[in-house]
VMD Tcl script that draws the C-alpha trace (Angstrom):
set ca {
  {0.00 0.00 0.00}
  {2.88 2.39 0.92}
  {4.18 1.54 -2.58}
  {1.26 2.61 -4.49}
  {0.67 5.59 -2.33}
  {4.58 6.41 -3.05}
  {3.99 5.97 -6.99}
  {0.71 8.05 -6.89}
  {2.93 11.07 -4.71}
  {5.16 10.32 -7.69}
  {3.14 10.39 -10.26}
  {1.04 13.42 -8.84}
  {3.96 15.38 -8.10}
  {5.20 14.81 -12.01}
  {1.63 15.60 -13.22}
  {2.19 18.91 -11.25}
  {5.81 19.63 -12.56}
  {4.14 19.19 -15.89}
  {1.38 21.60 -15.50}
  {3.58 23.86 -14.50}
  {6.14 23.51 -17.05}
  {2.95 23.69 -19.63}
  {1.69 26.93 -17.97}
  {4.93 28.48 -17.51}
  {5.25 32.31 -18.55}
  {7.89 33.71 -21.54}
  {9.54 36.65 -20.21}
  {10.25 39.31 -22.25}
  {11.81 42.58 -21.77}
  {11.09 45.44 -22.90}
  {13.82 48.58 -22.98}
  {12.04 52.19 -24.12}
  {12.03 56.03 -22.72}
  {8.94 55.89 -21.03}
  {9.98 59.07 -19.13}
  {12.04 62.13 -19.66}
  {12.00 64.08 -22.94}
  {11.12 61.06 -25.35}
  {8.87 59.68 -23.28}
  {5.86 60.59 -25.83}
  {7.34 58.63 -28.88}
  {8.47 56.06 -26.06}
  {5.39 54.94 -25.07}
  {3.51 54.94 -28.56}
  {6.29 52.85 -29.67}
  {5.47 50.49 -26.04}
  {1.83 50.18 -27.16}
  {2.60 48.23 -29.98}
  {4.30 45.70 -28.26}
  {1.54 45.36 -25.74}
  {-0.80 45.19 -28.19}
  {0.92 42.42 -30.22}
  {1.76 40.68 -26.83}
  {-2.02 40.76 -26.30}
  {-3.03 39.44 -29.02}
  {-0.90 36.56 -29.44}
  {-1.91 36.11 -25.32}
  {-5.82 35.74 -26.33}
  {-4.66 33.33 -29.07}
  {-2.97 30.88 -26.52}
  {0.94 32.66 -26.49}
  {3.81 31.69 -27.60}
  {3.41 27.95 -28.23}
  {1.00 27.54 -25.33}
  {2.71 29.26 -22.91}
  {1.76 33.11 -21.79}
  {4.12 36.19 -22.77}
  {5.07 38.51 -19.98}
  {6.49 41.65 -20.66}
  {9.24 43.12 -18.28}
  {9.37 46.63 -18.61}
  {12.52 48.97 -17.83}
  {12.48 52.67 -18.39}
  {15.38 53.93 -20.41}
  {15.45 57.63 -20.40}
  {19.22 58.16 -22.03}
  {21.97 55.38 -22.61}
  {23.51 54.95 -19.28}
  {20.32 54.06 -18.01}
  {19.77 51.79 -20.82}
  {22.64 49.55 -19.71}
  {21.88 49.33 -16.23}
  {18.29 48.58 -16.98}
  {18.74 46.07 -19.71}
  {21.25 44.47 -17.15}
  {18.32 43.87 -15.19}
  {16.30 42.02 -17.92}
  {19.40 40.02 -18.56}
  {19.94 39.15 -15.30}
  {15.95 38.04 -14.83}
  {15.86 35.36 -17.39}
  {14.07 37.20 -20.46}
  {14.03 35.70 -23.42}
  {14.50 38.32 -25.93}
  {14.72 42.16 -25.18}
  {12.37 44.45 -27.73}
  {13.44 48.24 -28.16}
  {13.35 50.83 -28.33}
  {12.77 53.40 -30.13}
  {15.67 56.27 -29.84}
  {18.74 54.89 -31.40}
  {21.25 56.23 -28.52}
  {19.13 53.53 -26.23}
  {19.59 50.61 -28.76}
  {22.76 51.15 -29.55}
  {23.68 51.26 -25.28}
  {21.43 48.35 -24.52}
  {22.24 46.10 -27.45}
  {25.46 45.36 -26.25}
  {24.27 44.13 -23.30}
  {22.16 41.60 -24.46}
  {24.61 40.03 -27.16}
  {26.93 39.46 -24.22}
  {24.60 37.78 -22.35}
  {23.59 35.67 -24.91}
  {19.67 37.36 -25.44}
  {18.16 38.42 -28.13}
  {17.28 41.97 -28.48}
  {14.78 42.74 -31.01}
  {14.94 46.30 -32.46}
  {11.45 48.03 -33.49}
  {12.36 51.55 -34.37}
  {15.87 53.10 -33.60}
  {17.02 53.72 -37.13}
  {20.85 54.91 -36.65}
  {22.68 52.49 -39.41}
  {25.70 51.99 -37.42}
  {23.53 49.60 -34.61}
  {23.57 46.86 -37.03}
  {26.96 46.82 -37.80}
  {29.04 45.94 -35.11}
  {28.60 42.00 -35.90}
  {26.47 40.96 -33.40}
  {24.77 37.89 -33.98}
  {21.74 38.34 -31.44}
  {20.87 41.66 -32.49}
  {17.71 42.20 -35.35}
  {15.77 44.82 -36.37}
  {12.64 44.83 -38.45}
  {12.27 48.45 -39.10}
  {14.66 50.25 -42.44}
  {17.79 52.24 -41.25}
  {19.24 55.64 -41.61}
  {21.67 54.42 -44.60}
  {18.36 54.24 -46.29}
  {16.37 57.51 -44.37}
  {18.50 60.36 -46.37}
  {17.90 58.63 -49.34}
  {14.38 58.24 -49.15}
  {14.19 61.69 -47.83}
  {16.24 63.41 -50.74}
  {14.69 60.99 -53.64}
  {10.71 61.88 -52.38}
  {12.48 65.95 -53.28}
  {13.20 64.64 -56.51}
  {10.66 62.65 -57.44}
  {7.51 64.22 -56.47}
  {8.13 67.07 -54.59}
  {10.15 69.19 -56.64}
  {8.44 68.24 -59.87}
  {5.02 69.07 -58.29}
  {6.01 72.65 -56.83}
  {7.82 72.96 -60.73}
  {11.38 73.84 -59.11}
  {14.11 73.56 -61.21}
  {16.92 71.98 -59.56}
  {19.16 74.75 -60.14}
  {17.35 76.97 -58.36}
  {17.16 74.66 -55.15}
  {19.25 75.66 -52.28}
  {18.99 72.71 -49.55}
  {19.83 73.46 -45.98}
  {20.16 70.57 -43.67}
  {19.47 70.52 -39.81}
  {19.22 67.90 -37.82}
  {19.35 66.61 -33.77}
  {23.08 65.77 -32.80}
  {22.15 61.80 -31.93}
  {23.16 59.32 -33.70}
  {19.53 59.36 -35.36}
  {19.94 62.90 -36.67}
  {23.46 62.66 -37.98}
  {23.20 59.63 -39.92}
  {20.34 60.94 -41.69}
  {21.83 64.48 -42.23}
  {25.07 62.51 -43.93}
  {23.24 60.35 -46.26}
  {20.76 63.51 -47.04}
  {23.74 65.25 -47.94}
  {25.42 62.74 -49.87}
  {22.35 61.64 -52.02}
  {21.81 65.41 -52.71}
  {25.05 65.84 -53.85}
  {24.76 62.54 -56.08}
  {21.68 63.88 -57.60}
  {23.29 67.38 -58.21}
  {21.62 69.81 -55.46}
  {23.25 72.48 -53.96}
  {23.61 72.01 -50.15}
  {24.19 75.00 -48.46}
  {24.03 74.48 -45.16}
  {24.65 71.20 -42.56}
  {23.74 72.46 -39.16}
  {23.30 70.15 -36.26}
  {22.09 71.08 -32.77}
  {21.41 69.20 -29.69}
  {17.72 67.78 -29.58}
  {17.67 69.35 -25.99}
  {18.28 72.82 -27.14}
  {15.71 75.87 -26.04}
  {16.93 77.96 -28.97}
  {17.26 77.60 -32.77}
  {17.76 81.54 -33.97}
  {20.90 81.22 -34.98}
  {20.95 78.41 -36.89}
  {17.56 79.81 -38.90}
  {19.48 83.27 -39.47}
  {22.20 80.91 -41.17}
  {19.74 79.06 -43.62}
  {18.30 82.60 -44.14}
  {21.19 84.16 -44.86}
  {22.04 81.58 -47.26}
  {19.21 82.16 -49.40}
  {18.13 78.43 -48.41}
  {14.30 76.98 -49.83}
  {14.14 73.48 -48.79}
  {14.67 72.34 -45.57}
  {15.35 68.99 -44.70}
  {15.00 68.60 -40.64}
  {15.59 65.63 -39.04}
  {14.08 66.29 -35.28}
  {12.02 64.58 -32.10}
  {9.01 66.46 -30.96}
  {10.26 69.43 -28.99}
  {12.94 70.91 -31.30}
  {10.79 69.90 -34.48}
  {8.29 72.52 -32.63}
  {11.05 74.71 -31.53}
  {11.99 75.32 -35.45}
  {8.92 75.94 -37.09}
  {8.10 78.62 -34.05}
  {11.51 80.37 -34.40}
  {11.20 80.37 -37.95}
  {7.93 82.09 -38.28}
  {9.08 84.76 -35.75}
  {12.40 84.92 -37.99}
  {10.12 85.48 -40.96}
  {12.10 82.38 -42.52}
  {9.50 80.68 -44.75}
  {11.40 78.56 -46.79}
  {9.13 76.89 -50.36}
  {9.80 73.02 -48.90}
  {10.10 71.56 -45.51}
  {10.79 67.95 -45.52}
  {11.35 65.73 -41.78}
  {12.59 62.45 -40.66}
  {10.18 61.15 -38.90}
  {10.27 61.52 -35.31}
  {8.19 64.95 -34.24}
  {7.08 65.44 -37.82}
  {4.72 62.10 -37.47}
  {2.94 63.47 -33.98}
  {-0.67 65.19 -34.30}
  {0.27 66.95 -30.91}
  {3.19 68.94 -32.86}
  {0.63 69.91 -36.28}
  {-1.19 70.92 -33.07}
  {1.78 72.58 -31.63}
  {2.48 74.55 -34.36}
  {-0.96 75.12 -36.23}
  {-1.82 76.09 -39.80}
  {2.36 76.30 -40.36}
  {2.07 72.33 -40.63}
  {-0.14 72.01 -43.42}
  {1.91 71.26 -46.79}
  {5.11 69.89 -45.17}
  {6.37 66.57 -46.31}
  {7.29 63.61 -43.83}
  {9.18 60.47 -44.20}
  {8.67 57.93 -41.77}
  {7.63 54.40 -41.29}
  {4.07 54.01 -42.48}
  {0.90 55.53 -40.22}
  {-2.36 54.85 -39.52}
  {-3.37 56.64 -42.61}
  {-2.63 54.18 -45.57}
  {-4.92 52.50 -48.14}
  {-6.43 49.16 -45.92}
  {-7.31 47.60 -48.58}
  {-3.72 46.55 -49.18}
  {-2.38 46.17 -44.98}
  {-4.18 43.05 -43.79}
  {-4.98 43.44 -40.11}
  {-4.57 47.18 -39.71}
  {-8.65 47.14 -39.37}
  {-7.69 44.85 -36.47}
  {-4.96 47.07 -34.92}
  {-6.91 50.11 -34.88}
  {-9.60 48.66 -32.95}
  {-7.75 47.23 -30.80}
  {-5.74 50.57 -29.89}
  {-8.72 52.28 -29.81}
  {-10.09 49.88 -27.22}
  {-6.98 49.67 -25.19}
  {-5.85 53.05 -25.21}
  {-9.54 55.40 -25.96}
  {-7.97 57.20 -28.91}
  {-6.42 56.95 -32.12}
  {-2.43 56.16 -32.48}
  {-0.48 59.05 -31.80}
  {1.87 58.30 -34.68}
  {2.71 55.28 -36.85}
  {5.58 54.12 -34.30}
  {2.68 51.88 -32.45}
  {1.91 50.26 -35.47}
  {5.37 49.97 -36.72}
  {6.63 47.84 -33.52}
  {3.34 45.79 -33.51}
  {4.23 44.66 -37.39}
  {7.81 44.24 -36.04}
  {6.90 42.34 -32.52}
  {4.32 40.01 -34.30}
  {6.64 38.86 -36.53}
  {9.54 38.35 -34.16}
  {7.32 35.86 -32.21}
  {6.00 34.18 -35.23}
  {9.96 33.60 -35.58}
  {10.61 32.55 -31.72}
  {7.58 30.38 -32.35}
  {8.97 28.65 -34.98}
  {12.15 27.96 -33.39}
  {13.30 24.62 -32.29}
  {13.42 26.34 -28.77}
  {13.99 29.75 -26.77}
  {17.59 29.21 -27.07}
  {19.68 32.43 -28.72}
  {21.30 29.97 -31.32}
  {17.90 28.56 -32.34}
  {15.72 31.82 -32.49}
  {18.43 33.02 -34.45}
  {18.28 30.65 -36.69}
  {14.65 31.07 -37.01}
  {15.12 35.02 -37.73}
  {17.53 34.50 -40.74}
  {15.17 32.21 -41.93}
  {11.82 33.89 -41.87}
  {10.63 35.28 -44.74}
  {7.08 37.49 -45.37}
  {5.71 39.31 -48.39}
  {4.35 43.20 -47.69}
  {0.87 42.00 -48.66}
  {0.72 39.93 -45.54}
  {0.92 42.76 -42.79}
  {-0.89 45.80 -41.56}
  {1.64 48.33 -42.53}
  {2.82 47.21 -46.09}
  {6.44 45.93 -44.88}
  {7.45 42.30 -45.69}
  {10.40 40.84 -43.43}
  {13.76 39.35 -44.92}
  {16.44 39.60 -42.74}
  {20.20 39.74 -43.28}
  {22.96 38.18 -41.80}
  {23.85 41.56 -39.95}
  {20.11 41.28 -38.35}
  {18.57 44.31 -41.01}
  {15.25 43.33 -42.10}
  {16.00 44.51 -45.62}
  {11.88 44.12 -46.96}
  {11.17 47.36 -44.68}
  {10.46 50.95 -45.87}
  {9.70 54.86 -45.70}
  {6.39 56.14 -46.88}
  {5.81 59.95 -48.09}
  {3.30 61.80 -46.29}
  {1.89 65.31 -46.30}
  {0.37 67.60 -43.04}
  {-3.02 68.45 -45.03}
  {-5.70 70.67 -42.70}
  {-4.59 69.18 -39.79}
  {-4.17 65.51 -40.68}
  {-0.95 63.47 -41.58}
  {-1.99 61.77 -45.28}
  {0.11 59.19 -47.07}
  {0.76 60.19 -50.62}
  {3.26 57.24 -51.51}
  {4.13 54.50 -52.04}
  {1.10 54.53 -54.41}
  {-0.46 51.15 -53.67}
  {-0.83 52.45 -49.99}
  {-1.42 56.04 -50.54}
  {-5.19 57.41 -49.27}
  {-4.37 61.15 -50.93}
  {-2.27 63.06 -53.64}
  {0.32 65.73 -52.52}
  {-0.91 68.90 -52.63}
  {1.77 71.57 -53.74}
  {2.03 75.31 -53.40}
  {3.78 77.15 -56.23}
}
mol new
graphics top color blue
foreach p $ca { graphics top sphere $p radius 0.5 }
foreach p [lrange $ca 0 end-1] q [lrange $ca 1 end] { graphics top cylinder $p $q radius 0.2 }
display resetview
């Protein structure tokens, strides 16, 4: 009898290790500014996650087992590294990030030596994916590709429109002095120069700054007329402002993302918004017809959250997040070798996801099927004018 009852303790106390072990949680980290002066762009970027986390938690997780997400506020890079140390040393699985690309770049390093995944949503700076780390991905495009796309939507559609001849085109440049805005401002320049514009002007400031006078009398004095800005919320603001009082009123203004994707800075600065140009990763406001499950994403913001997205940064790192778990859960296990594995080999079309991106990563970790959209501030509202297939207006041009 003592037998039995010892096999039954046995067998019960096996049947309990295995419920356990089927019920047990995935932790994840999760490293973004969700205080301090980028705390805005921070936490849109944070909803994403959550919301993909949410989803895929409704659905049954991550192969049957729950996703927690461990969160640790990053407000500037030494923080970063102390919090991500944390994560590490709590037995995440994978750290996402993280929106400003002074955090990534800190945190990153962290994880690779401890053997973690970190999975980058939205930092853009080129050089964070090419140190040769091999536990370090992003999904969204990088700042090799940002000038570029900033200088060729001039070309292409915005001079052409306004009927400037490229002669008479006098580019000034100004950007934050992260290593967001400088690797932007250098490939700006450099495409510019390849396509034969005159730059006048490279100006960089720090994205903390309370005053941009001189650097506007310099583009004015210059004779600048298109201004290519690549800013976060406050100094994005701060230009447009000390411009008007300036009476600097340049024909094109063209940003990079970052404050020029926020309704609360068209709000900030008022009718002045309406006809600048914006490159970023694609918003809210593209053609659903062609993103599969953006329908899905908006209602479920909207529920979460009682508003609209703030900028396209939630729905970028819920495109990003969803497919970096539909990787992990394709992996032979949670192991950094394996997941890796999984990333290189996980391939998606752009017609599959609610923002138009498809995923193809390289061996560096660059998901190189990712993309800028052109969009214009039109009364008040951010509207996508290309790429055409997800476009829901036309440019409108003043001449």
């Amino acid at each position: 009898m003592f037998k039995i009852k010892k096999l039954a303790v046995v067998l019960g106390a096996c049947g309990v290790l295995a419920s356990s072990m089927a019920l047990a949680d995935v932790k994840v980290g999760a490293v973004f500014p969700f205080s301090g002066a980028l705390a805005l762009l921070g936490q849109e970027s944070y909803r994403g996650l959550e919301l993909a986390v949410n989803e895929l938690n409704a659905a049954g997780g991550l192969n049957g087992e729950k996703i927690v997400i461990m969160k640790a506020d990053a407000v500037d890079p030494t923080q970063a590294v102390s919090e991500t140390k944390r994560l590490t040393s709590a037995d995440v699985k994978a750290v996402f990030g993280s929106y400003a690309s002074g955090i990534s770049y800190a945190a990153s390093p962290v994880t690779e030596l401890a053997g973690v995944p970190y999975f980058e949503l939205g930092a853009t700076a080129h050089k964070i994916t090419t140190r040769g780390y091999q536990n370090l991905y992003r999904s969204n495009p990088n700042t090799a590709a940002y000038g570029v796309a900033v200088v060729d939507a001039l070309n292409d559609i915005v001079a052409p429109g306004m009927e400037l001849d490229k002669k008479d085109i006098v580019i000034g440049i100004i950007h934050e002095d992260g290593p967001y805005g400088t690797d932007v401002a250098a490939t700006e320049k450099q495409r510019a120069q390849e396509l034969g514009y005159k730059v006048a002007q490279v100006l960089p400031y720090s994205s903390k700054t309370v005053d941009l006078s001189s650097l506007i009398l310099r583009l004015k004095g210059a004779g600048v007329n298109v201004v290519l800005q690549t800013a976060y919320q406050n100094d994005a603001i701060l230009y447009f402002n000390q411009a008007k009082s300036a009476g600097f009123n340049p024909k094109v203004v063209i940003g990079a993302g970052g404050g020029y994707s926020l309704a609360d800075t068209a709000k900030a600065v008022g009718a002045g918004m309406n006809g600048v140009f914006d490159l970023d990763f694609p918003q809210a406001s593209i053609n659903p017809a062609n993103a599969p499950g953006l329908d899905k994403f908006l209602e479920a913001y909207r529920s979460a959250y009682k508003s609209d997205p703030q900028s396209g940064h939630s729905l970028t790192n819920y495109v990003g997040a969803k497919a970096f778990f539909d990787a992990m859960a394709k992996a032979k296990s949670t192991e950094a070798e394996d997941i890796r594995a999984a990333v290189l080999a996980y391939k998606k079309s752009g017609s599959e996801t609610a923002n138009g991106w498809g995923f193809d990563f390289g061996e560096d970790g660059q998901n190189k099927a990712s993309s800028f959209y052109v969009m214009q501030w039109q009364d008040g509202k951010l509207v996508t004018v290309s790429p055409k297939n997800m476009a829901q207006g036309e440019p409108v041009f003043k001449k």
